[in-house]
PLY file of the C-alpha trace (Angstrom):
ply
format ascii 1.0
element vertex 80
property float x
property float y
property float z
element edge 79
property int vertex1
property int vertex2
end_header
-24.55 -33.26 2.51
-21.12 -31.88 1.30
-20.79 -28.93 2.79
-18.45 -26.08 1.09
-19.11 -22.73 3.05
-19.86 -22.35 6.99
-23.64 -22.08 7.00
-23.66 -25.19 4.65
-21.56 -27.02 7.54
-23.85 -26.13 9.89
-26.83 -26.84 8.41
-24.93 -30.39 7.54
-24.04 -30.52 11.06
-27.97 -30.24 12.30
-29.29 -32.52 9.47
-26.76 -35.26 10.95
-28.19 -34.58 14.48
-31.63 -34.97 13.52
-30.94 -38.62 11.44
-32.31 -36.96 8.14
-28.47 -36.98 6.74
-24.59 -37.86 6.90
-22.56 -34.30 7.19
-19.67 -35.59 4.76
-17.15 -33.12 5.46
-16.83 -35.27 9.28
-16.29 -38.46 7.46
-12.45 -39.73 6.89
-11.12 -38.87 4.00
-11.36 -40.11 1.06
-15.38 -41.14 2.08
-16.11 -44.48 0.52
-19.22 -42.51 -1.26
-20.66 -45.72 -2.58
-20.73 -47.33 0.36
-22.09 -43.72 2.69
-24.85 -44.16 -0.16
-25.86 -48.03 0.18
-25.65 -47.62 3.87
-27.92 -44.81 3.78
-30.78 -46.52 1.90
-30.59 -49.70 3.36
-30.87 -47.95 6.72
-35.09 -46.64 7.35
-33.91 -44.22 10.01
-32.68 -41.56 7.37
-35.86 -41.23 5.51
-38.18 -42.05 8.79
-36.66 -38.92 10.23
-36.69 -36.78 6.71
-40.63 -37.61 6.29
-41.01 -36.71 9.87
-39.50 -33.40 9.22
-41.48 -32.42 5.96
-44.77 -33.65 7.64
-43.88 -30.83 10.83
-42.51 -28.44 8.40
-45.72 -28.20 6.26
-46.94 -25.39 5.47
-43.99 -23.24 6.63
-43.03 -19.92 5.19
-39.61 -18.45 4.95
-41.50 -14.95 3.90
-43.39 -15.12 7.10
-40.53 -16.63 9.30
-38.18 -13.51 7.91
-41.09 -11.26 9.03
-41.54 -12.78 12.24
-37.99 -13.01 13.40
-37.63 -9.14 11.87
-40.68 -7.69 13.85
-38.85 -9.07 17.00
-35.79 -7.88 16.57
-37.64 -4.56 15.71
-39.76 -4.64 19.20
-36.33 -5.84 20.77
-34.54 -2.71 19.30
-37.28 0.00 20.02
-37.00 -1.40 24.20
-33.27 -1.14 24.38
0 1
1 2
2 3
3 4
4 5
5 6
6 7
7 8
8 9
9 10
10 11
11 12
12 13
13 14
14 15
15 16
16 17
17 18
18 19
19 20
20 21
21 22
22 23
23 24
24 25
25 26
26 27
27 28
28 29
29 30
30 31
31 32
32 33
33 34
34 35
35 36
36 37
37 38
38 39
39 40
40 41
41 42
42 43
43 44
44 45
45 46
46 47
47 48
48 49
49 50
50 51
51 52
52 53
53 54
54 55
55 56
56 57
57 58
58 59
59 60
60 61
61 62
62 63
63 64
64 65
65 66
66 67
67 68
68 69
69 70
70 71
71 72
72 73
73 74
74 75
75 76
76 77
77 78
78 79
């Protein structure tokens, strides 16, 4: 990922962590892109870890995540 704006970085940042990704904006600069790109498919880890992702990721929701994080913070309000 080439991340431009802060919530881009970080979700660079966490895609490197998990081995689904390179976050290019930590690479030296100028990145050898060609190179970033054969070393990525010639290495299984990447896409191991990105089809171990989608498979626990199935079936999730942003609509329902959205309401489920804003009924919490709505329970969380109304105790305070």
């Amino acid at each position: 990922m080439l991340p431009m704006q802060l919530e881009q970085f970080l979700t660079a940042r966490r895609i490197a962590a998990a081995g689904m990704g390179v976050n290019a904006a930590m690479l030296a600069k100028p990145p050898d892109w060609r190179a970033l790109v054969r070393h990525m498919l010639a290495t299984p880890g990447y896409a191991n870890a990105a089809q171990a992702y989608a498979a626990r990721a199935q079936g999730y929701k942003v609509e329902e995540m959205a309401t489920r994080v804003a009924m919490a913070l709505e329970r969380q309000a109304a105790g305070s």
